[in-house]
N, C-alpha and C positions, 0 to 999 in steps of 0.2 A: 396572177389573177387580179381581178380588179377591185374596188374597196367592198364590192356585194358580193366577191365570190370565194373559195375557199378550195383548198385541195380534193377534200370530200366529195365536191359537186363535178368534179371532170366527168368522171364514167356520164353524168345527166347530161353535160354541155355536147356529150357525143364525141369527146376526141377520142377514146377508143376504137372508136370506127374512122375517124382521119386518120391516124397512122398507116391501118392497113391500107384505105383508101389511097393515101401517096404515093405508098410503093409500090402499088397497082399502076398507080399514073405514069411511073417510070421515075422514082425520085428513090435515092439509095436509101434501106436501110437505117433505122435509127430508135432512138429511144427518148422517148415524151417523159421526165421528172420536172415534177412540181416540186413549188418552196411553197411553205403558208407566209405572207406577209402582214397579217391581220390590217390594220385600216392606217399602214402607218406611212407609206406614200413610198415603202422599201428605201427610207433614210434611216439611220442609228438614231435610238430612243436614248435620252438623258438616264432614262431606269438602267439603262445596259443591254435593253436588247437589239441586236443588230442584224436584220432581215440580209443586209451586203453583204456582211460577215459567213450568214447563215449559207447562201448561194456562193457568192467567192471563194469561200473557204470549205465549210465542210461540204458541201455537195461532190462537187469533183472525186474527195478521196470516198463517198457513200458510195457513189459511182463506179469506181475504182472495187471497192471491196467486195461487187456483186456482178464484175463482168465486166464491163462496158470499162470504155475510153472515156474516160474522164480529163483527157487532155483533147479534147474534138468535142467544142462545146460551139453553142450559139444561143441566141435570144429570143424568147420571144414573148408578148405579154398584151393584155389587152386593160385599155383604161389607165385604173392606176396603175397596175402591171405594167402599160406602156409607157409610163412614165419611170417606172423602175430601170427595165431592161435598158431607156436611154440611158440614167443614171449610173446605171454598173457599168456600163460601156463608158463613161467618163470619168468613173472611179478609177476603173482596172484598164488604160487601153489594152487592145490586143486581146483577152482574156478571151475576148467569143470570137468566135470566127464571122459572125454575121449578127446583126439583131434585126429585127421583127418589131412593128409597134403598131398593135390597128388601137387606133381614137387614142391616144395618148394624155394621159389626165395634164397635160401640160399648162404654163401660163405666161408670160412676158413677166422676164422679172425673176422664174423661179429658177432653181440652181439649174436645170436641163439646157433652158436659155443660156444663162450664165458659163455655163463650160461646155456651149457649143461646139469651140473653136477643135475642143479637143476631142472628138468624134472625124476629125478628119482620117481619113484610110479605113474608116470603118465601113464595110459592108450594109446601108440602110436599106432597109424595105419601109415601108410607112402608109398605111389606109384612114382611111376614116369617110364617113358617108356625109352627105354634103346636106342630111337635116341634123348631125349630131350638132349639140350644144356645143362643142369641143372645136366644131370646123374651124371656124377665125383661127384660133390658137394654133392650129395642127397648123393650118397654111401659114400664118406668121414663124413656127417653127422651121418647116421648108425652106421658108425663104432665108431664114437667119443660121441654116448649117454653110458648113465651108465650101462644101461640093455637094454636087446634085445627089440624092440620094438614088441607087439602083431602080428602088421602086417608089413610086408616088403617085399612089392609088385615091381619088378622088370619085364617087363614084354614088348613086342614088344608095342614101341607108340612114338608118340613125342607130342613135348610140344603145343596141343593141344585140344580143346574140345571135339574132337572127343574122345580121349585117355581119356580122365577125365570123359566122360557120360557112358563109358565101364566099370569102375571101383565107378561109384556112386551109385549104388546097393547095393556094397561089402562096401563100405565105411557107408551109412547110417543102412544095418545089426548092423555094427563093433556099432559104435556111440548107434542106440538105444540098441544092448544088455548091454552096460555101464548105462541105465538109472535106470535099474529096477523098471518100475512103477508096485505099488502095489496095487494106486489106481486109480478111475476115471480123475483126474488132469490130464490135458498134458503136455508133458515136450515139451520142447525148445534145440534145434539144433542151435547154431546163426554158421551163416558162413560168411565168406570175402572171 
């Protein structure tokens, strides 16, 4: 989620109705878990609390104890959220099968820039609306990854829900065709 949004508020942002809506579209199967990040940019806090930790670590085995594949993960996040999901994907390569970023609270300079390099083989999707505040940044991000990312979506919006619900469709296709389920298991989608 982003720094103004929070677990409590998905059922309002209407992803309960994207899920089923995807599988409708023809996209496999899956399951949408949130992390709270509270407004901390999903980096480790000096007090001890670690949003990375929270997602990398325990989420998978919550996952794990209530069904689902917790090993067939991907990303996805919006804002600061997309600034995280980049982040864990440069923390843990490998970890998701794919990440997702519409408007990425990103900036020149900050660690996402900085460990670019290490997002190569990562499966990107990447949006953002071409009035958001964020555009420059998002396009200087594009240009500063190793390889093209899958998706790079530019497109009339701003930095809003409105602009993120138009493009969450496209995003959870992009995401479940990275899972390749082969069997009955559900995979996991975690987002922020």
């Amino acid at each position: 989620h982003g720094a103004t949004g929070n677990p409590t508020m998905y059922a309002d942002f209407g992803l309960p109705q994207f899920l089923p809506a995807a599988v409708d579209a023809g996209a496999d199967p899956f399951v949408l878990a949130g992390a709270h990040g509270d407004v901390l940019r999903w980096e480790p806090q000096p007090d001890g609390d670690n949003p990375q930790a929270m997602v990398l670590e325990e989420m998978p085995q919550w996952l794990d104890e209530r069904g689902f594949d917790g090993d067939r993960r991907a990303l996805w996040g919006w804002s600061m959220g997309g600034y995280g999901v980049l982040r864990m994907a440069e923390v843990e390569p490998g970890w998701a099968r794919a990440v997702a970023a519409f408007s990425p609270a990103v900036s020149e300079g900050d660690a996402v820039f900085e460990d670019v390099d290490v997002l190569t083989g990562t499966p990107l999707g990447i949006w953002c609306g071409t009035e958001d505040g964020l555009y420059d940044s998002v396009r200087a991000l594009v240009a500063a990854l190793p390889e093209e990312p899958e998706i790079a979506s530019f497109s009339e919006g701003q930095h809003t829900r409105v602009y993120w619900n138009d493009q969450t469709l496209d995003a959870f296709a992009f995401l479940a065709n990275h899972q390749q389920i082969k069997h009955p298991q559900r995979s996991s989608i975690l987002q922020q």
